[in-house]
C-alpha positions as CSV (number, residue, x, y, z in Angstrom):
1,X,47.8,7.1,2.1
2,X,50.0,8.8,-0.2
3,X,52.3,6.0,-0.1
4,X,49.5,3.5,-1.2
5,X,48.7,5.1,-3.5
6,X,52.0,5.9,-5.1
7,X,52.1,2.0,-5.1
8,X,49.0,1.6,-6.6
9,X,49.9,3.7,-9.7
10,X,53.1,1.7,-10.2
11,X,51.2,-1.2,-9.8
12,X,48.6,-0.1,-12.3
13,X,52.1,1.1,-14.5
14,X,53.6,-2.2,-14.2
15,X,50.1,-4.2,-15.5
16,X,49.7,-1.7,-18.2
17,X,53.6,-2.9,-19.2
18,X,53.2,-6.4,-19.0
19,X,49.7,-6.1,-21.1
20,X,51.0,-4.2,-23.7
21,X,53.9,-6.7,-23.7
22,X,51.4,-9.9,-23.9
23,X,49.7,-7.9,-26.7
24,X,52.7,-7.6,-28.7
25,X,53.8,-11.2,-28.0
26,X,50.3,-12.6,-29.2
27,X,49.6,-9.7,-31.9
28,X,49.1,-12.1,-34.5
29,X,47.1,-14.3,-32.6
30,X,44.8,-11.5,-30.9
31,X,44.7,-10.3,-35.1
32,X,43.2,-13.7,-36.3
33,X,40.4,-13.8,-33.5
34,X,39.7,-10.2,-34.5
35,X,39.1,-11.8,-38.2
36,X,37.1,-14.2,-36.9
37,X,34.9,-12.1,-35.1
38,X,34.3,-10.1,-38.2
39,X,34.7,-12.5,-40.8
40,X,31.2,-12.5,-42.4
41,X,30.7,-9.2,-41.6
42,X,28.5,-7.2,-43.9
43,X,31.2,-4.3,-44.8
44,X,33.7,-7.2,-45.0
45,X,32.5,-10.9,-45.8
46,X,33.5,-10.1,-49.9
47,X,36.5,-9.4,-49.3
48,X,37.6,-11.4,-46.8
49,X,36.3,-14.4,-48.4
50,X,39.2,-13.4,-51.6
51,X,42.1,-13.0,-49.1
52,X,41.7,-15.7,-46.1
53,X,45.7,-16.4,-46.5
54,X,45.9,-12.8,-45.1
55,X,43.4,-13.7,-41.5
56,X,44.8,-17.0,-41.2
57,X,47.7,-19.3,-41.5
58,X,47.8,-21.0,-45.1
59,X,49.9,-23.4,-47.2
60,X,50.8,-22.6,-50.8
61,X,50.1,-25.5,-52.9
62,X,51.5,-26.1,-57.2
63,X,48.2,-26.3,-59.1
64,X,50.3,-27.5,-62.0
65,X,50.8,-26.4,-65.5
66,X,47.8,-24.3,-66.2
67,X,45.5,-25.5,-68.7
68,X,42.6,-22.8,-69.9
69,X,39.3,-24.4,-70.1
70,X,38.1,-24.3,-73.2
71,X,35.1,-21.5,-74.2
72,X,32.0,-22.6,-76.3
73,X,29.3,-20.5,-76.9
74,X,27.5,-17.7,-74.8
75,X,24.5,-19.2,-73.3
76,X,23.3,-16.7,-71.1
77,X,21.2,-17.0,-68.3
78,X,17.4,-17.7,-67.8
79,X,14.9,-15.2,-66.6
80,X,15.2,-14.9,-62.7
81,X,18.9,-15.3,-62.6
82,X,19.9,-12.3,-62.0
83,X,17.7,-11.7,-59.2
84,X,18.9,-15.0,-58.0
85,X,22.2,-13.8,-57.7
86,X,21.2,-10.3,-56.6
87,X,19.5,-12.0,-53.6
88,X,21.8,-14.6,-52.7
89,X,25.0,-11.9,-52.6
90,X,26.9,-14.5,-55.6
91,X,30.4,-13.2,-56.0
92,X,31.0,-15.3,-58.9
93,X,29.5,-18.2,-61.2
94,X,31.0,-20.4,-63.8
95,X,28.9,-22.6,-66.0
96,X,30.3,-25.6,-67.8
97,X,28.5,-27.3,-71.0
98,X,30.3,-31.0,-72.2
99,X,33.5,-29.0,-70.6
100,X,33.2,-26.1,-71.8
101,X,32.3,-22.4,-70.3
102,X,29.5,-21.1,-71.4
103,X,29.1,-18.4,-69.1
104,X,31.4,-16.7,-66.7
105,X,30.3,-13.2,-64.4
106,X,32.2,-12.2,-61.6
107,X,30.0,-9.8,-59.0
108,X,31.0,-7.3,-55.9
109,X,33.8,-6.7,-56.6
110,X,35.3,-9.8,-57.6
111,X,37.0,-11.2,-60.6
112,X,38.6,-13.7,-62.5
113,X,42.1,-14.3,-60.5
114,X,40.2,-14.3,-56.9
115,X,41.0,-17.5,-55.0
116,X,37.4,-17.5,-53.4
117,X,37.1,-20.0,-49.9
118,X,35.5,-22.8,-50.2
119,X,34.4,-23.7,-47.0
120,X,32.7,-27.6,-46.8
121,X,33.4,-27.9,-50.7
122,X,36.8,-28.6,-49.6
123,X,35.4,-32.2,-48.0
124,X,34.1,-33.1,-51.3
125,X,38.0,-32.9,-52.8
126,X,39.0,-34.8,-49.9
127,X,36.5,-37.4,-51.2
128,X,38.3,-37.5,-54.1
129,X,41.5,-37.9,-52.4
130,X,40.0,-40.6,-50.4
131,X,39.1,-42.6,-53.7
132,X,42.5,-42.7,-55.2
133,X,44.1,-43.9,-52.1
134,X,41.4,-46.5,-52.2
135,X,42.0,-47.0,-55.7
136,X,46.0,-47.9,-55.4
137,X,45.2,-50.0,-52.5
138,X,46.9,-47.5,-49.5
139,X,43.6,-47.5,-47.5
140,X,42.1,-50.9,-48.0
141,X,38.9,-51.5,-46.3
142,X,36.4,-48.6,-45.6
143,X,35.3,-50.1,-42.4
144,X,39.1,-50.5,-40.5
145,X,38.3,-48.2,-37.5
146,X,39.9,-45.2,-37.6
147,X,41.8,-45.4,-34.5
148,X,44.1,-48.7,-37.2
149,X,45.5,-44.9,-38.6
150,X,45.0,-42.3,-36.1
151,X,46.0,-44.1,-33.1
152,X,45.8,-40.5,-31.1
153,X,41.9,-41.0,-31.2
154,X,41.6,-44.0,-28.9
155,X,39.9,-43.0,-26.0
156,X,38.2,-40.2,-27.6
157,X,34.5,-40.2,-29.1
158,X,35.8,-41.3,-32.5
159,X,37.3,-44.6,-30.5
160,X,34.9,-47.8,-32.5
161,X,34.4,-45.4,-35.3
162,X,35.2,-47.0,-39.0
163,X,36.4,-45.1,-41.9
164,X,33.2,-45.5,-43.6
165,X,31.4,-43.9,-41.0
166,X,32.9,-40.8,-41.1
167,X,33.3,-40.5,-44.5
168,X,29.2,-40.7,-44.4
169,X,29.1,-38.4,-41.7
170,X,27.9,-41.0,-39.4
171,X,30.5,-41.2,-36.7
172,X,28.1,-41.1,-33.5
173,X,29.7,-38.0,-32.3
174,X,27.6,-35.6,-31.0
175,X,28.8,-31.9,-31.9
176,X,27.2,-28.7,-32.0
177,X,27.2,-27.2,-36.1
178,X,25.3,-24.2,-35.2
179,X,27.3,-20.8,-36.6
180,X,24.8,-18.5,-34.7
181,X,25.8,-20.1,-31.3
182,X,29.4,-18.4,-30.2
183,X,30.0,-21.3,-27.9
184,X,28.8,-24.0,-30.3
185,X,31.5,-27.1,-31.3
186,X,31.6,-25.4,-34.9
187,X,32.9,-21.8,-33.8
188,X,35.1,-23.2,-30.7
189,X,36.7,-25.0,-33.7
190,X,36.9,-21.9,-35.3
191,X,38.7,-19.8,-32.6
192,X,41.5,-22.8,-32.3
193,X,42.5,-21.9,-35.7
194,X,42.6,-18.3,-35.1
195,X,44.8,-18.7,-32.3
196,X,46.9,-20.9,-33.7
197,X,45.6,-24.6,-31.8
198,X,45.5,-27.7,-33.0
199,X,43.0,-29.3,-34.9
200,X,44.4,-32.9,-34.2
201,X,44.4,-31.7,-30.7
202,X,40.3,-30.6,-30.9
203,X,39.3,-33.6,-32.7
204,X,41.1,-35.9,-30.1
205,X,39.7,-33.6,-27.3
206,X,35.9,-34.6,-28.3
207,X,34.5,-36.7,-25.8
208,X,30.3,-36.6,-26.5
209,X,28.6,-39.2,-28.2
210,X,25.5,-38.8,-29.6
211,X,24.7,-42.9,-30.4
212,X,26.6,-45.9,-31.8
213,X,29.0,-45.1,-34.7
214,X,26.8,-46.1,-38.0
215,X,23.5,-45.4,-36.2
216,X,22.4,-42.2,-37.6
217,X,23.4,-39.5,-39.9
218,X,24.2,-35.9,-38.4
219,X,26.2,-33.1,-40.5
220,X,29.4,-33.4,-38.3
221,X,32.2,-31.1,-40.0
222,X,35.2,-32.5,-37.5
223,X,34.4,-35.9,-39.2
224,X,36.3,-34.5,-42.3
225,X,39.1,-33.6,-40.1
226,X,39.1,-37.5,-38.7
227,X,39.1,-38.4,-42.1
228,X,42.2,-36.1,-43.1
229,X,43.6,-37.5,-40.2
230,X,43.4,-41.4,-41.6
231,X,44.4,-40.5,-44.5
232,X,47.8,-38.6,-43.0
233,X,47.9,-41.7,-41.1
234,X,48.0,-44.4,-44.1
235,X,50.8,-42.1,-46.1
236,X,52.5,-40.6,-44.0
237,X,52.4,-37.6,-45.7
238,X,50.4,-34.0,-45.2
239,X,47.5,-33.4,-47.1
240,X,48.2,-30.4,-49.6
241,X,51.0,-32.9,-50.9
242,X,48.7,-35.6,-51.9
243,X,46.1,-33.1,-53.1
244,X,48.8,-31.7,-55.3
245,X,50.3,-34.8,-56.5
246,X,47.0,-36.6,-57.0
247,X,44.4,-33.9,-58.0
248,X,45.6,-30.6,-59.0
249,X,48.8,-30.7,-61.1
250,X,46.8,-33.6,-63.4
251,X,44.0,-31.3,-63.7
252,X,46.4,-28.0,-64.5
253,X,44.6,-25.4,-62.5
254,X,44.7,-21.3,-63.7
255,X,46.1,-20.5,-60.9
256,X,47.5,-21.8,-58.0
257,X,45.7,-22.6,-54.8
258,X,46.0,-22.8,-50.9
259,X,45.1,-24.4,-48.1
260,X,44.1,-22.6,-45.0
261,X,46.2,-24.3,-41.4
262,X,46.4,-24.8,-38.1
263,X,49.2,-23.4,-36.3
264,X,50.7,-26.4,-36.5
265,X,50.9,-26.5,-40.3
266,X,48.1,-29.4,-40.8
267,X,45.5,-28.6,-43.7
268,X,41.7,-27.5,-42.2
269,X,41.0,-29.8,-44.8
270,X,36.7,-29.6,-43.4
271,X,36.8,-26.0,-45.0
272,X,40.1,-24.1,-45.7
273,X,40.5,-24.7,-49.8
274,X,41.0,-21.7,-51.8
275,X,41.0,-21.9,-55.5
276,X,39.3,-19.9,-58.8
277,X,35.5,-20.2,-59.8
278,X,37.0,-21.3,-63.0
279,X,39.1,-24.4,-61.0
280,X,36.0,-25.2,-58.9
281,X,34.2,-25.8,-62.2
282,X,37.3,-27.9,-63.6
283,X,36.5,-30.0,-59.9
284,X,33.2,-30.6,-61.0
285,X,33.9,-31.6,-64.5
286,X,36.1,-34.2,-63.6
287,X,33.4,-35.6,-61.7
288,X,30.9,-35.3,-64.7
289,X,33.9,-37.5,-66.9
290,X,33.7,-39.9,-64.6
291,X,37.0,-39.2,-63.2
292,X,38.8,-38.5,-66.1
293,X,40.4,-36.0,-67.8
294,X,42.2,-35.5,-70.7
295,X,43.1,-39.3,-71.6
296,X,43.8,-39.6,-67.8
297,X,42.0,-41.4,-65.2
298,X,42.3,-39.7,-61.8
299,X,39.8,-40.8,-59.7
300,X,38.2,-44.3,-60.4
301,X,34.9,-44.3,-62.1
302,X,33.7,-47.1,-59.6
303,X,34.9,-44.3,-56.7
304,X,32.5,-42.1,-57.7
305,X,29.6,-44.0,-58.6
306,X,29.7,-45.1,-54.6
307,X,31.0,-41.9,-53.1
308,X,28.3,-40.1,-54.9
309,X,25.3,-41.9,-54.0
310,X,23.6,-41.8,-51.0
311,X,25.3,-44.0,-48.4
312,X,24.4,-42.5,-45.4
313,X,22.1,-44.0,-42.5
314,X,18.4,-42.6,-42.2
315,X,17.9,-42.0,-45.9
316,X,20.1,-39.0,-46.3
317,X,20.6,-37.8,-49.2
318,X,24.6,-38.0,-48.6
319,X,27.1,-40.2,-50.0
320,X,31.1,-40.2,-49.2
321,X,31.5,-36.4,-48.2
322,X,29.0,-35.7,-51.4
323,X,25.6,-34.5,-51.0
324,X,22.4,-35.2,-53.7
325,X,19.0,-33.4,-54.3
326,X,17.5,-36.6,-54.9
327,X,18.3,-40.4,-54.8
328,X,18.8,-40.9,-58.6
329,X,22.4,-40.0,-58.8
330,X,22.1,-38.2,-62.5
331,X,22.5,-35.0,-59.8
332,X,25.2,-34.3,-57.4
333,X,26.7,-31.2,-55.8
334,X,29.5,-29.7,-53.4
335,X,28.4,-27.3,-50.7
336,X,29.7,-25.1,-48.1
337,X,27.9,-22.4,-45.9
338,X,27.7,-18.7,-47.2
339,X,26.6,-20.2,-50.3
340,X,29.5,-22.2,-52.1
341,X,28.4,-24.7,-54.6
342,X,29.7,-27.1,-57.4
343,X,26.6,-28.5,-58.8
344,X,27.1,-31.4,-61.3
345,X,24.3,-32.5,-63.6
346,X,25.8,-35.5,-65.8
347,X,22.6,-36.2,-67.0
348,X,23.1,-33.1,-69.2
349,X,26.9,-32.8,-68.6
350,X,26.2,-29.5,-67.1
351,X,28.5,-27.9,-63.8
352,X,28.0,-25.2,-62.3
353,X,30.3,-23.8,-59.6
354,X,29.2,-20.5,-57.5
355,X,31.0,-18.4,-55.2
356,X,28.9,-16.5,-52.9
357,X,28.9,-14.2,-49.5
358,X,25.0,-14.8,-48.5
359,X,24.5,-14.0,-44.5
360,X,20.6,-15.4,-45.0
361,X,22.5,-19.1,-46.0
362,X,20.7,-20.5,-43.3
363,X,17.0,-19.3,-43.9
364,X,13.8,-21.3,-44.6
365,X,13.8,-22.2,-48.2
366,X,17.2,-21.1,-49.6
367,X,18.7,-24.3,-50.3
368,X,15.7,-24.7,-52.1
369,X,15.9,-22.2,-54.3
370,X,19.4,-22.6,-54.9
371,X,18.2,-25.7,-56.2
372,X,15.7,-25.0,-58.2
373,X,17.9,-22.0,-59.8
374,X,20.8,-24.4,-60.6
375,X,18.3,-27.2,-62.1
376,X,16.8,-24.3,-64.3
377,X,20.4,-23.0,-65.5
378,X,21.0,-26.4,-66.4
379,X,18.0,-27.2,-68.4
380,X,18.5,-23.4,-70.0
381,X,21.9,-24.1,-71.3
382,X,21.3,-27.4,-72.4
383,X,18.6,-26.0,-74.6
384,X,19.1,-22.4,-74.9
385,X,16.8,-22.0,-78.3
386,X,13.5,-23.3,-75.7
């Protein structure tokens, strides 16, 4: 007996060595599950969402020679705001009238010089990307299947997919968005990036179809990653590069950005920007000129006046990676959960860009009242005498 269990305790000595040894070896991937696990917690979602490059793997990226925007004068806010942002947890808003801020407050903590994530606001500068490629001619025809690029993806559930239809969000694939369900498509996506996984590898991995590609619309964030995939595919080149080249540097950003990775170095291009308030503003301006900026024509004008309309099957109120409050196009906003918005009024020539941490994102009537907030800050400081 005493011999048994002598070897026991070696045994139990030995396990205890080679654990401690597989926790040192994956110590920085056992660290970014830990993040994710507590991302959006309460004591911890502010900060976090101002230093993702320290959870997770990241690319540096050149925004550019910097370029101030210029200041016009204070406008102010309109009665309710305040509250607004009080219960909505914003961290930050920038408002832009005909280019110019008008108001600037940064909340919790947060200031200027934050790089704040911008979670599904990120597909909306893909978009962008996506129209000057169209633009020069490197991607062609929006309806070449996407497998003509990403050959990896034949077999899989994006297999008879066309370009257009993910760009619209209309792939066919069926995937599970919901961030309250820990074994949902969306947060399995989630832990492959904490660990270090591949995100080609996940999107080629989905196998569930949910009806004919082009059928039906269905918010479907690994869509965007297809996308980034196609457009890898047609240049050869990675993502932050083009975004760089193509976006950023003619812009001249405050301060330059990042992109959030895999552990294989490719852009989480669905989520994983990080840049200013002031630079997600100077996003959304560009879009109000039309694609233009500063004698320059970046995007096309005839890009965006197709990428942000509604496209999509069913009615939505979704266009090429773009989503609208109505079907008149004289709105059109960027959006990403936890409250991240670029909200673009060209009507007035208004933009507003908000950075927030809100953990009730998801409730009855929110997006709503975002909504009807940003459509009263626009009318305010259009007219800030009525």
């Amino acid at each position: 007996m005493k011999r048994f269990l002598k070897r026991l305790g070696w045994g139990l000595v030995a396990l205890l060595v080679i654990l401690a040894a597989i926790g040192v070896w994956k110590r920085d991937e056992l660290r970014r599950l830990m993040a994710v696990n507590s991302l959006f917690a309460e004591d911890r979602i502010v900060q976090n969402f101002s230093h993702m490059d320290t959870l997770f793997f990241s690319r540096a990226m050149d925004g550019g020679e910097p370029v101030p925007l210029p200041r016009g004068t204070e406008a102010g806010l309109p009665d309710g705001a305040e509250a607004w942002m009080t219960e909505r947890m914003v961290t930050a808003i920038v408002v832009l009238s005909r280019g110019a801020v008008v108001h600037e407050e940064y909340r919790l903590g947060t200031g200027p010089e934050d790089l704040r994530i911008s979670w599904s606001v990120a597909k909306s500068v893909l978009s962008l990307l996506l129209g000057t490629l169209v633009d020069d001619g490197t991607i062609p025809d929006l309806d070449a299947p996407v497998t003509d690029y990403a050959p990896a993806l034949r077999g899989s559930a994006y297999d008879g997919a066309s370009i257009r239809d993910v760009a619209m969000m209309a792939s066919g694939v069926a995937f599970d968005e919901d961030y309250l369900d820990f074994w949902s498509d969306i947060n399995r996506m989630g832990r492959v990036l904490a660990l270090g996984g591949s995100m080609d590898g996940f999107a080629e991995g989905q196998t569930a179809r949910r009806g004919a590609p082009g059928s039906d619309w269905q918010y479907v964030s690994i869509d965007t990653h297809v996308l980034g995939m196609v457009i890898r595919g047609a240049t050869g080149r990675p993502i932050p590069e083009l975004v760089e080249e193509r976006i950023f540097r003619p812009l001249g950003l405050e301060h330059d950005p990042y992109y959030l990775t895999d552990g294989h170095g490719t852009a989480f291009v669905l989520g994983g920007l990080n840049l200013t308030t002031r630079d997600y503003a100077r996003i959304g301006q560009l879009v109000a000129n039309d694609g233009m900026w500063q004698g320059r024509q970046i995007v096309s004008r005839e890009w965006l006046e197709v990428s942000t309309m509604p496209r999509a099957p069913q009615g939505a109120l979704y266009g090429y990676q773009w989503w609208m409050p109505d079907a008149t196009g004289e709105v059109v906003y960027a959006r990403g959960i936890y409250g991240q918005f670029i909200w673009i009024d060209r009507a007035r020539d208004v933009v507003i860009a908000v950075n927030s941490a809100d953990r009730q994102f998801r409730e009855d009537g929110v997006l709503d009242q975002n909504i009807a907030m940003f459509r009263t800050i626009a009318a305010h400081v259009s007219n800030p005498e009525e």
